[in-house]
C-alpha positions in Angstrom: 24.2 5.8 -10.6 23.7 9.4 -9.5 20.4 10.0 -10.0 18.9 7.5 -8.5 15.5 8.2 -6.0 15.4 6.9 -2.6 13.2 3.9 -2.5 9.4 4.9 -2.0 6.7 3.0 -0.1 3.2 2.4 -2.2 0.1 2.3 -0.4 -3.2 1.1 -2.0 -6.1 2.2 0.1 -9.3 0.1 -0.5 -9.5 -0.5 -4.3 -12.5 -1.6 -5.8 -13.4 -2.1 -9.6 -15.9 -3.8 -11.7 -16.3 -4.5 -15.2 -19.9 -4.2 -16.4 -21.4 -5.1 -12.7 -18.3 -7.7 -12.0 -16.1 -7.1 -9.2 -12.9 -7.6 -10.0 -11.3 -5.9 -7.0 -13.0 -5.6 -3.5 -11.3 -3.1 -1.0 -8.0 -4.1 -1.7 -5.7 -2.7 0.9 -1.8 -3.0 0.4 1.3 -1.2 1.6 4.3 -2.0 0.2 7.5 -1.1 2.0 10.7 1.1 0.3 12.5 -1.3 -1.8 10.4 -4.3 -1.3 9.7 -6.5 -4.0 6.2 -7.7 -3.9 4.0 -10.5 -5.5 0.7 -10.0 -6.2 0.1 -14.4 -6.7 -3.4 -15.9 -8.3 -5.0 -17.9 -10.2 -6.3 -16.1 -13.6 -9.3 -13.8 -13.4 -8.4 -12.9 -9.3 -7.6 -9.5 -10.5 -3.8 -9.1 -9.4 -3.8 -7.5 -13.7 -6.1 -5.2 -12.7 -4.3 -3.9 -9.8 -1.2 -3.7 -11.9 -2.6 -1.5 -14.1 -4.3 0.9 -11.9 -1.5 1.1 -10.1 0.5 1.9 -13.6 -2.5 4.3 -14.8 -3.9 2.2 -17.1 -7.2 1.8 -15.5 -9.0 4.3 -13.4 -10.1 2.6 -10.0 -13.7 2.6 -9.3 -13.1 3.4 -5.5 -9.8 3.9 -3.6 -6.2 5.7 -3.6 -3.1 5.1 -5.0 -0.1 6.7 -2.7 3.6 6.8 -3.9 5.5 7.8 -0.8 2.7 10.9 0.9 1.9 11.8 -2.8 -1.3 10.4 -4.3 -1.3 9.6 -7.9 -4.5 8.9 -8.3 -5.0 11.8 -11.0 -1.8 11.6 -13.0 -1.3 10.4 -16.3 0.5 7.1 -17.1 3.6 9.5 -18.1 3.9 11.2 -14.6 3.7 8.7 -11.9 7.0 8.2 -12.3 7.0 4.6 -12.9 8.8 2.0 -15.1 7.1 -1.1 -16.5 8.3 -4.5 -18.3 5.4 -5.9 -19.6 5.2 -10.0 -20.7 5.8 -9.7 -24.3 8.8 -7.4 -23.7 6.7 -4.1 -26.1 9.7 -3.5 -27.8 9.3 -1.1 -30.8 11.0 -3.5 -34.0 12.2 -0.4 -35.9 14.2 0.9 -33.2 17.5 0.2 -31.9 18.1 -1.4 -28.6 19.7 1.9 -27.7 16.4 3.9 -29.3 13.9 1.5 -27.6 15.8 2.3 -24.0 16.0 5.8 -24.8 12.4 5.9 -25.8 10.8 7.1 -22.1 13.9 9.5 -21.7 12.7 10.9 -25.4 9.2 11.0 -24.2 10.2 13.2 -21.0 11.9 15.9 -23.2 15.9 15.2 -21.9 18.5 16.0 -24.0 20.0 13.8 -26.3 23.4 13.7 -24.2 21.6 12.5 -21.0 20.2 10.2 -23.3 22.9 8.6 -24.8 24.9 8.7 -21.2 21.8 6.9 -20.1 21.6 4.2 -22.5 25.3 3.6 -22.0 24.8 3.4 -18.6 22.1 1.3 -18.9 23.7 -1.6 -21.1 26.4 -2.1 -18.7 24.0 -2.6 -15.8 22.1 -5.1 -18.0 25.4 -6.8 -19.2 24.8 -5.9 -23.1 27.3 -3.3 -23.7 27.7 -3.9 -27.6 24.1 -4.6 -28.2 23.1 -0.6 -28.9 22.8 -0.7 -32.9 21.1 -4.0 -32.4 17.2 -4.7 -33.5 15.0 -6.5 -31.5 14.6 -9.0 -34.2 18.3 -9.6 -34.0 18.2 -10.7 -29.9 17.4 -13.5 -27.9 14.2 -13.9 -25.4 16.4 -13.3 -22.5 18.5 -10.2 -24.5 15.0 -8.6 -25.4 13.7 -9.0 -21.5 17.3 -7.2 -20.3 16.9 -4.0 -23.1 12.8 -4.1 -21.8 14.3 -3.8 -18.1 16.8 -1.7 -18.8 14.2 0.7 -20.9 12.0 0.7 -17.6 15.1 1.4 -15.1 16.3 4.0 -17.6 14.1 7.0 -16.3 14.9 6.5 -12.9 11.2 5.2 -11.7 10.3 5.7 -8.4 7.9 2.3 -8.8 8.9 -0.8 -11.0 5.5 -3.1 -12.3 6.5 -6.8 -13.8 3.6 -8.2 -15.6 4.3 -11.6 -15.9 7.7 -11.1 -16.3 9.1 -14.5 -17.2 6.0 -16.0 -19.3 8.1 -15.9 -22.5 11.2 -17.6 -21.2 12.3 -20.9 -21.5 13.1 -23.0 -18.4 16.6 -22.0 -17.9 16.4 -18.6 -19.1 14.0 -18.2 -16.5 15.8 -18.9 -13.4 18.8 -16.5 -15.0 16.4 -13.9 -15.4 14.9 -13.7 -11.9 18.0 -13.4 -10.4 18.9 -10.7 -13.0 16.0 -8.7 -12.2 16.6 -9.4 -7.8 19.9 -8.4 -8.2 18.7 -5.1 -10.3 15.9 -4.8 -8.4 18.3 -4.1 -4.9 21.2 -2.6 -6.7 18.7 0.0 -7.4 16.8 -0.1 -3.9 13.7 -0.2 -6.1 9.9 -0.8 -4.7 8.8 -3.0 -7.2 5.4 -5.2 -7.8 5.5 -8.5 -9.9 2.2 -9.9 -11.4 2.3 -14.0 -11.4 0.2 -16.9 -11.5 3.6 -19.2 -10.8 4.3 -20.2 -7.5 8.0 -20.6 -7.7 8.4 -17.3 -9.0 6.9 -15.9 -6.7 8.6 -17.7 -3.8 12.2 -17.6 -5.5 12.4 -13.7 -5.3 9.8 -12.1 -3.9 9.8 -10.2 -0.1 6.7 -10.7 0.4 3.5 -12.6 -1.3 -0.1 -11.1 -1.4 -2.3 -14.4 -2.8 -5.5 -13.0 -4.8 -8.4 -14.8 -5.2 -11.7 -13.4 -6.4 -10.6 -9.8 -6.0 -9.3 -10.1 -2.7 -6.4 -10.7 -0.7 -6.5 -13.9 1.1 -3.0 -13.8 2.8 0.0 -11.4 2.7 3.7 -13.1 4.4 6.7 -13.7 3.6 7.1 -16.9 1.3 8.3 -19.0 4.1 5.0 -17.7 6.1 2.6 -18.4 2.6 4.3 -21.6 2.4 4.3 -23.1 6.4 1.6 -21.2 7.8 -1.5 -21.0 4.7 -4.3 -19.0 6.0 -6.9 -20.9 4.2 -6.9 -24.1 1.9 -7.1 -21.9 -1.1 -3.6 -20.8 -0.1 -2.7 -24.4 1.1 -3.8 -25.8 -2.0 -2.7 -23.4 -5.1 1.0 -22.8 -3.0 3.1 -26.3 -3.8 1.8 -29.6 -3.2 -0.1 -31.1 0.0 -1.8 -34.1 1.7 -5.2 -33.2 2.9 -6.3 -35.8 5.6 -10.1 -36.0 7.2 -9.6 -36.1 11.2 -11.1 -34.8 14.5 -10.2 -32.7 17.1 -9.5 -35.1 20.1 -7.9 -32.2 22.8 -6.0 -29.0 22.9 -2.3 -29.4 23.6 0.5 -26.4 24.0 0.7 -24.7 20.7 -1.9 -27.3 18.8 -3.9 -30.0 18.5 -4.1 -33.5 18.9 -5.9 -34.7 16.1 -7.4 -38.5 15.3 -6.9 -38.8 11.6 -9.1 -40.9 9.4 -6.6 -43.4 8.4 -5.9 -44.1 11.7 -2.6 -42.2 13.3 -2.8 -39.7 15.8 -0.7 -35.8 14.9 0.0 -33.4 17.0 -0.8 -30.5 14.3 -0.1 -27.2 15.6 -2.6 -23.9 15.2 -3.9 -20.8 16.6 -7.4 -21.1 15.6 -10.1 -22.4 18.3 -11.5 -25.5 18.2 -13.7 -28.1 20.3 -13.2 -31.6 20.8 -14.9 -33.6 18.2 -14.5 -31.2 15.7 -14.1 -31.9 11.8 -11.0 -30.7 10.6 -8.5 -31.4 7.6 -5.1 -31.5 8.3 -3.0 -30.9 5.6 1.3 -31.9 5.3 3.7 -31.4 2.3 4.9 -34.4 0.8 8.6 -33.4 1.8 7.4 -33.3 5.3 6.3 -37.2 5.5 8.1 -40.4 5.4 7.8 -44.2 5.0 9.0 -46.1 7.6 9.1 -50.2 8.2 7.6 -50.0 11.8 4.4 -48.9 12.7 3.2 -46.3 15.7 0.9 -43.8 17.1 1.8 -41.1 14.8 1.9 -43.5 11.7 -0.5 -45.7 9.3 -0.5 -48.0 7.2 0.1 -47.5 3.5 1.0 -49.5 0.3 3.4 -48.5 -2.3 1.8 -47.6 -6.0 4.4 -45.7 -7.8 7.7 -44.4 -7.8 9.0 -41.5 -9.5 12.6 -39.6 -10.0 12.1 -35.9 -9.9 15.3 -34.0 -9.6 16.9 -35.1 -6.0 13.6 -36.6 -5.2 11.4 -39.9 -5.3 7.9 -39.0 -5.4 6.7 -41.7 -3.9 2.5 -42.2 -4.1 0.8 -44.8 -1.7 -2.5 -45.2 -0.8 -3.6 -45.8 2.9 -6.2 -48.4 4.2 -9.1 -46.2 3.5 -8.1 -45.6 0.1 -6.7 -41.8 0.3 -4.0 -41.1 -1.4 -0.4 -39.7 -0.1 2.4 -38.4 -2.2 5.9 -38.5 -0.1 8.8 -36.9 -1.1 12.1 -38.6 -0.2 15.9 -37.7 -1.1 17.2 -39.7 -4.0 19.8 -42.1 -2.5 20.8 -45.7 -2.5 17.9 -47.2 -0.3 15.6 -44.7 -0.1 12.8 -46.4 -2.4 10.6 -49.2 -1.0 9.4 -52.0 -4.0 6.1 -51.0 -6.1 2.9 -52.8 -4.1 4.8 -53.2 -0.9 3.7 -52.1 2.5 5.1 -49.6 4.5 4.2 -47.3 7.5 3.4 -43.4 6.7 3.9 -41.0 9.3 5.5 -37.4 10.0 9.3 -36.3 9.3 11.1 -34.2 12.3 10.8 -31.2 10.7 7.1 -31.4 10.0 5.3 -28.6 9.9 1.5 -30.1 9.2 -1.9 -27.1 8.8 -5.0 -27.5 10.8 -8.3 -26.1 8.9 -11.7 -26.6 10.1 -14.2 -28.6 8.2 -17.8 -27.0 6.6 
């Protein structure tokens, strides 16, 4: 793949935009290392499109600068910056070949039609479709149309690859094939590369790092084990998997933590940076993979009774309710033994591996 540019950072430097008097984006500050993948994570409307697309040229920031590498792009045209897209509903031209659709950019930047058809030949190996070139879109899969679109976007050598919403089209299990496609492409290429998403477990599954939007700003930026164990606020907490929120009260500082009294009764030792006074209002919150049901009682545990048991993959979702009436969902393994009867009781408390968040309460 001679060729190919050495992977470029991307700094955005305090982007702001509105539409008719409504921020969308509020001093959004991101840089993106060489060869990171990174997911820009919300909910719909936080504006992680609209950063996509002034990033792509698309859109011409209010405030703020765009930076590829020590070159702002800023005032460049879409065609210059030098950056490939793959947009959700693939864009493929119908009338054209697969081998005209990848060749389309290369077209557009005035290379011969020998670099051309070396590229696209190179290009449908990389994307496993050798075979495919006389092919029209009409005539390929979902997951066939989402390789030629990725293989159009690698094609002219982009300094910067965008992913709106990459996946949205794909079934289930063309899905999970596809992101791996696109990580293994997305290193063999040593590409920086931003993914728009408003699903978690995309995000998580290939993603370096994971910027979560919300109301035109960034409310954390980690790694997906950091998003996931360490949420900076219970927006992240709550739109990143599944979690137990518990009322409780500060009771002392210990090494690292907390010790909290919780509202159903057990006492956690939930660990945190933030400072906090005894007698404080606080949620705690804890992954329903990181509780269990027990038979015994304790300290750390409380009382629950067993409403529902469901099979989800390896797991038993298990859903109790505690003596005050909250709610828990615990996530066991799926083995002989593992469930307890429907309407029995049972004792709730932490796993070993627990990993519970500490949030102060307005």
């Amino acid at each position: 793949m001679s060729g190919v540019p050495a992977a470029q950072p991307l700094t955005l430097d305090g982007i702001t935009h509105s539409y008719g008097g409504a921020l969308a984006l509020d001093n959004v500050t991101l840089e993106i290392k060489g060869g990171e993948l990174l997911a820009l994570l919300g909910p719909s409307g936080c504006g992680k499109t609209t950063l996509l697309r002034i990033v792509a040229g698309f859109i011409e920031q209010g405030n703020g600068k765009v930076v590829i590498g020590d070159r702002p792009i800023d005032t460049l045209p879409p065609s210059r910056r030098e950056i490939g897209i793959v947009f959700q509903n693939y864009a493929l031209f119908p009338h054209m070949t697969v081998a005209q659709n990848i060749a389309y950019g290369l077209a557009a930047r005035g290379e011969s039609r020998a670099v051309q058809a070396a590229r696209v030949e190179e290009m449908l190996a990389i994307v496993q479709m050798t075979g495919f070139a006389d092919r029209k879109p009409k005539q390929l899969s979902g997951g066939q149309q989402q390789r030629v679109a990725l293989a159009r976007a690698l094609a002219i050598r982009p300094r910067i690859l965008l992913l709106d919403e990459p996946f949205a089209a794909l079934d289930k299990n063309l899905r999970l094939d596809m992101q791996i496609e696109i990580k293994r492409l997305q290193r063999q290429f040593a590409l920086t590369a931003i993914m728009v998403t408003h699903d978690q477990d995309e995000a998580m599954a290939i993603a370096d790092r994971i910027a979560v939007m919300n109301r035109g700003r960034i409310e954390q930026l980690g790694t997906p084990v950091q998003i996931y164990d360490e949420p900076a606020s219970l927006f992240v907490n709550g739109f990143i998997g599944s979690s137990n929120l518990v009322d409780g009260s500060v009771e002392a500082a210990v090494e690292g933590g907390y010790r909290v009294a919780l509202a159903t009764g057990a006492r956690w030792t939930v660990p945190s940076r933030q400072r906090l006074e005894p007698g404080a209002p606080v949620i705690v919150s804890v992954r329903p993979e990181q509780m269990i049901l027990a038979d015994e009682g304790g300290e750390e545990r409380f009382p629950v009774t067993l409403k529902l048991s469901l099979p989800i993959g390896g797991e038993l979702i298990h859903d109790v309710t505690a003596a005050d009436g909250a709610s828990f969902k615990v996530a066991l393994p799926r083995r002989p033994g593992a469930a307890v009867a429907s309407g029995g009781p049972a004792f709730c408390g932490l796993a070993e591996h627990a990993r519970p968040s500490l949030f102060p309460k307005s």
